[in-house]
Structure formats: C-alpha cells, structure tokens
C-alpha positions, -999 to 999 in steps of 0.1 A, spaced: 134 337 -179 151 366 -200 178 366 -223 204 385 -238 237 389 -253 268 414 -240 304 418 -252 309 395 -217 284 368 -231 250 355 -232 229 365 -202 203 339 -189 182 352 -158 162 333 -136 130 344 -110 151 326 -82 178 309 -70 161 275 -70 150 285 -104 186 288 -114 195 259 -101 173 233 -121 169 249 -153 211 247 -153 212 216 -141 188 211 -170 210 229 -194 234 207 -183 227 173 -189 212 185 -222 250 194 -230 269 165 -216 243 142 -240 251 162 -266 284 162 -265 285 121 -257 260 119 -292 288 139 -310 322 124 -295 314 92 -275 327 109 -243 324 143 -226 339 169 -196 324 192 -169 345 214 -145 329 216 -113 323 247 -90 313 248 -56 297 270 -34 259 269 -29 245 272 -63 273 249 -78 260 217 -57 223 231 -58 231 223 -97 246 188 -84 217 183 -64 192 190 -91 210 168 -115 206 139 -91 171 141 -88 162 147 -124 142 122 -143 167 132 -171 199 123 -153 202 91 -168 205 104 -203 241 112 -191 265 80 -198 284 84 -168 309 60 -175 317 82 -199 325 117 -183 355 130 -172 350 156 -142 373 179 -129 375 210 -107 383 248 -116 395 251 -77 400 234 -45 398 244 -5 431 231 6 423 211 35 421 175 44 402 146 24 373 145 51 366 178 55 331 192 51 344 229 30 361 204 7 343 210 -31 352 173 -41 335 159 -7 302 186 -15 301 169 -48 303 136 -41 277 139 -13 252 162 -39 260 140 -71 289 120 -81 286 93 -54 250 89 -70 258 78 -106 280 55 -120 307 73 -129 339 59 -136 364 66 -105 393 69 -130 380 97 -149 370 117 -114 402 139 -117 401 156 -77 426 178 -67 449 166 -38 435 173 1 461 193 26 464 157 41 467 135 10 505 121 -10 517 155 -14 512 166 22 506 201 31 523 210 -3 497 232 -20 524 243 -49 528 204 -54 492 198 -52 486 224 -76 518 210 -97 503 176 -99 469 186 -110 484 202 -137 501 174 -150 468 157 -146 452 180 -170 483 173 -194 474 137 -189 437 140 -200 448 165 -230 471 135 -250 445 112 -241 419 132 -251 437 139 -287 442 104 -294 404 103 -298 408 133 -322 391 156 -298 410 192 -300 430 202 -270 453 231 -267 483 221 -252 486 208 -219 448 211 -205 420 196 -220 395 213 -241 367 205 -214 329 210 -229 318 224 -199 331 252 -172 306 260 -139 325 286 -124 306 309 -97 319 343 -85 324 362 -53 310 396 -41 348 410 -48 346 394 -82 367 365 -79 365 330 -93 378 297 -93 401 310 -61 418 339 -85 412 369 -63 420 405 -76 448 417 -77 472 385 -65 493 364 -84 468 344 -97 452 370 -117 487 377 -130 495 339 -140 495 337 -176 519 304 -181 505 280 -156 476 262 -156 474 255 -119 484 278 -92 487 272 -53 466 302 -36 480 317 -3 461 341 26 427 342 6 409 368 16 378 345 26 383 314 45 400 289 41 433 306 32 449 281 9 433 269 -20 446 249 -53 433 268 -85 430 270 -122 441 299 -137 429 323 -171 451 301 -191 437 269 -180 401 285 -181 402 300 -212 405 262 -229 368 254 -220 347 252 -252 318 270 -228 327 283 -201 291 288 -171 292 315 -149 267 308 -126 254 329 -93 225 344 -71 215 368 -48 220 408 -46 258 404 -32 267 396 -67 248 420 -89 277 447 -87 303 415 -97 280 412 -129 274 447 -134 310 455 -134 320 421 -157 295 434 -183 310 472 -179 343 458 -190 368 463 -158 399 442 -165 407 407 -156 435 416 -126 411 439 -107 382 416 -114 391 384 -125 354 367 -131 358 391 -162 391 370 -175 365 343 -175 358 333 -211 350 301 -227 365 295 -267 328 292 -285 304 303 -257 307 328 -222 278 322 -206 260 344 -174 236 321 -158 221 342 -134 194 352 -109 172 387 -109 188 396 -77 223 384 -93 215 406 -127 198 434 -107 224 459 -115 232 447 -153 210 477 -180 174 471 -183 181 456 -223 203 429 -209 180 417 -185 149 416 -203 156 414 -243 135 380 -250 153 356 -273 154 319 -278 182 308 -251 204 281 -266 206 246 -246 
C-alpha cells in the first residue's frame, strides 16, 4: 500500500481490487466505531457498483464487524437505479443481499430511496423530492443530539462514492443538469448515458456535507478519471472532481485505478490515517 496527498485529497493505493476492497472495508468499520465512541451514533452513504458491495461483502465477513453498533447507524445512498423494489441493478437490494440484511440494523434508520414501482410511482422527480425531505428529516434529528448539520442534509461521517470511466459519480454525469445543480440536494436523472436511464441522485450540495467523503475504484478504465480529478478539470465536465468531503477527500484506489496519477502520488510512503 502507498500513500499520498494531492490538492484532490489523500491517495490510498492498493496491489488489487480485492485488496481494496477489505482494507476499506477495514477502514471502515474502524470509522463508524469511532464515530459511535465519540457521539453515541453514526452515518455511511452507500455506493454501488462492484467495489462498493465488494466493501459490503468484506464488512460482513470480518471478524471486526461487530465492533459496529448497528442499531446505531443511519445508512443512506448517494444514488439510486430507478427501477422497481425487486430488481437485481437496484443498489439498496445489492446491499441488503452483501450486508445490511446481515446485521442488526435498525430498519428505521435504513433511509432507501423510493423504487420506479414503490408510493411515488414512476415519479423519479418525486422520488428524488421525498428523499430529500428525508435527509431534512435526519438533519433536525441529528441536531437535537448536538451533532452539526448544515441545513437540510445531514452532516453524514462517511461518503463511498465510486466513479465511472467518463468521470461521473453518484449518477451526476458531465455536463447534464446534475452537474449544474447547486440548490437541491436530490435530483431525478433522465437518459443516463449507461443503463438504466433514470436514476435518483445526490447532488455537489448534498455531497459536499459529508465530513469524509471515499472515493473508491479499480481497474485501468478508471485511471484517466483519477488522473484528470488530480489535474484539476472542473466539476461540470467531470463531476467526480466536485466530490469533496468538509475535513477529509479521500482516493481509495487500485494500482491499475492510480496507474495514470505522477509517480510521487502513487508511491510517497506515509502513515495512512484510519
């Protein structure tokens, strides 16, 4: 494992994908306790895509997992396929099947954006509309225990977000209304480029609450995603680079994810935080 530190954030790289995988889901748990041991409760957005429930998976079968209170966390999701409760794309069923329906976690504070075939129908702006009044729910609960919010979205510990090939993340393509949002905290997301086409999203503003936001990926189809973060192209043209957490950014990455980042950032050794 090497470390660094960029004007994007920390870099963390892994030898492997599987590699990534446990030592985050490592890293994870380690913050979730921590946070419990500071506050009494704590919060994780959720990604999906194949390393975010490889994470999920390796949570569930670490010896550790247990030092989590579960009863305890709120989870929520930075976006959503748009399609009904059953199916298999759907990042809340992934979860569940990798994770969630393995601990005890309290059903109330599982916070799962609406399916195509759920109360709202196939109503993704009030799907997306709801969710946000969700996360304005959590926030004035969350500040009656003194924990700091800002606004109407919860100040959540933990972000996993993951990143396309294109450089989206959550479902905020480049260059589409998303990546323009800057008042919302949830969007609906029409014709995605990638299958399927309508998805429920966070946006920056929402994002760019998370104490530590995670950016987590593998494989060479990233690296020029990363490379181009860490140059410093803008948000709208790639938005995984409007992805920012308030105390921490961090780039949890493979060597074929990081292949493209310079040599220094890849291979300075330092003492990576938990």
């Amino acid at each position: 494992m090497s470390t660094s530190a960029s004007q994007a954030g920390d870099v963390v790289v892994h030898s492997d994908a599987a590699v990534l995988a446990a030592a985050t889901a490592a890293r994870l748990i380690t913050a979730l306790t921590d946070a419990q041991a500071a506050r009494g409760s704590a919060s994780v957005v959720l990604t999906g895509g194949g390393t975010g429930i490889a994470i999920l998976e390796q949570m569930r079968r670490s010896p550790a997992r247990d030092a989590v209170d579960w009863s305890r966390l709120d989870v929520f999701w930075g976006d959503e396929r748009f399609v009904p409760a059953g199916d298999p794309e759907r990042n809340e069923k992934q979860a569940r099947e990798a994770l969630l329906d393995h601990v005890p976690v309290d059903p109330a504070r599982v916070h799962a954006m609406a399916p195509s075939d759920g109360e709202f129908g196939d109503d993704p702006d009030a799907a997306a509309a709801a969710y946000a009044q969700a996360l304005a729910t959590a926030a004035e609960a969350t500040a009656t225990a003194t924990v700091a919010t800002a606004g109407d979205v919860p100040a959540f510990d933990v972000m996993l977000l993951g990143l396309g090939g294109e450089g989206h993340t959550a479902s905020i393509f480049p260059d589409t209304p998303a990546a323009h949002e800057a008042e919302r905290s949830v969007v609906a997301v029409r014709d995605c480029p990638k299958p399927p086409p309508t998805r429920v999203s966070l946006t920056f503003p929402a994002i760019r609450r998370a104490t530590e936001v995670w950016l987590v990926t593998a494989g060479a189809a990233k690296a020029d995603a990363v490379a181009a973060a860490h140059r410093g192209v803008g948000e709208v043209e790639l938005p995984v680079a409007g992805a920012r957490g308030t105390a921490r950014t961090l780039w949890l990455l493979d060597t074929e994810a990081a292949a493209e980042l310079p040599w220094s950032q890849r291979v300075q050794e330092n003492h990576p935080q938990a």
